[in-house]
LUMMAR-868238 format. One line per field, with one value per residue (C-alpha): residue in one letter; x negated, y, z negated; residue number from 1. Coordinates in Angstrom, 3 decimals. Layout:
N
residuo = A ...
X = X ...
Y = Y ...
Z = Z ...
num = NUM ...
***
This chain:
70
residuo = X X X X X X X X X X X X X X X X X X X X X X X X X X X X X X X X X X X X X X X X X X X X X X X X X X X X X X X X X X X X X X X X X X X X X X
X = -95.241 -92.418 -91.519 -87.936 -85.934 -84.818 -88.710 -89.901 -93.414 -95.004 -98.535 -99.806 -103.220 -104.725 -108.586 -110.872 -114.645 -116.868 -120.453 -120.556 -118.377 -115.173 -112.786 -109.283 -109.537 -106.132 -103.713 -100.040 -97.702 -93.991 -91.858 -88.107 -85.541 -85.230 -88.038 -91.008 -94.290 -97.777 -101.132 -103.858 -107.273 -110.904 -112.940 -113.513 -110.921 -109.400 -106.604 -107.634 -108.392 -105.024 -103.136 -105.396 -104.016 -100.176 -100.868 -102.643 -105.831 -107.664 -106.692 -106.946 -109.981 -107.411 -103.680 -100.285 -98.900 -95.547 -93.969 -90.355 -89.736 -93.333
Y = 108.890 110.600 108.751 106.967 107.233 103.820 102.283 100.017 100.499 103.468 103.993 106.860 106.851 105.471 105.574 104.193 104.515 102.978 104.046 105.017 101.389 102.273 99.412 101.137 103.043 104.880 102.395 102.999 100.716 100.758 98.213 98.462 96.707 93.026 93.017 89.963 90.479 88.747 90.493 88.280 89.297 87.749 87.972 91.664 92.926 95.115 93.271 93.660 97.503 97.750 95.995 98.604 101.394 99.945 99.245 102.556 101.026 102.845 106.180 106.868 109.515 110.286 109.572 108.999 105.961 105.142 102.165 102.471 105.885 106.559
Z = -88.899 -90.907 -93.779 -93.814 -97.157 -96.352 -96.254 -99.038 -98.016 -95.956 -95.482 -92.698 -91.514 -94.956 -94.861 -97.640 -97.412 -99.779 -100.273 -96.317 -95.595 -93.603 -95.500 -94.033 -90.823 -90.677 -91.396 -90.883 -91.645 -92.817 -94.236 -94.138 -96.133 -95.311 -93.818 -94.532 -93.143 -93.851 -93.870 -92.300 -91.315 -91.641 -94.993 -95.541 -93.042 -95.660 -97.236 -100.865 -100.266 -98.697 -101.963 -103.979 -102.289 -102.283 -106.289 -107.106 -108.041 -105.306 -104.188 -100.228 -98.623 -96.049 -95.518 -97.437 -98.975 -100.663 -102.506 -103.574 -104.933 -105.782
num = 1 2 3 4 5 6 7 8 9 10 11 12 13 14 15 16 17 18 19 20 21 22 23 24 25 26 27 28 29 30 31 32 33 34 35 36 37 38 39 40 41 42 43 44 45 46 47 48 49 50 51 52 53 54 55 56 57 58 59 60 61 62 63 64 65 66 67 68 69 70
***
């Protein structure tokens, strides 16, 4: 994925391993202007890890992620 100047949210092939536990397995996701979109998933699917990376309280093994202009 290339990111577009126009995304609000970009994330390319995030990975996050914890202690030998794979909690992101290249993720990529982008999220455009106007756009709404829910994150669903099972207890210990990732969501919170995801949010982490997103908010910059965890920082990726692998992969790229961008909010805004940061």
């Amino acid at each position: 994925m290339e990111p577009i100047t126009q995304s609000l949210l970009y994330l390319d092939n995030v990975s996050v391993v914890f202690d030998g536990f794979r909690a992101l397995n290249a993720l990529s996701l982008t999220i455009e202007e106007a756009e709404m979109r829910a994150i669903i998933g099972p207890n210990g699917a990732g969501k919170t890890t995801m949010m982490d990376v997103i908010t910059g309280k965890t920082r990726p093994d692998t992969g790229t992620c961008f909010f805004g202009q940061t």
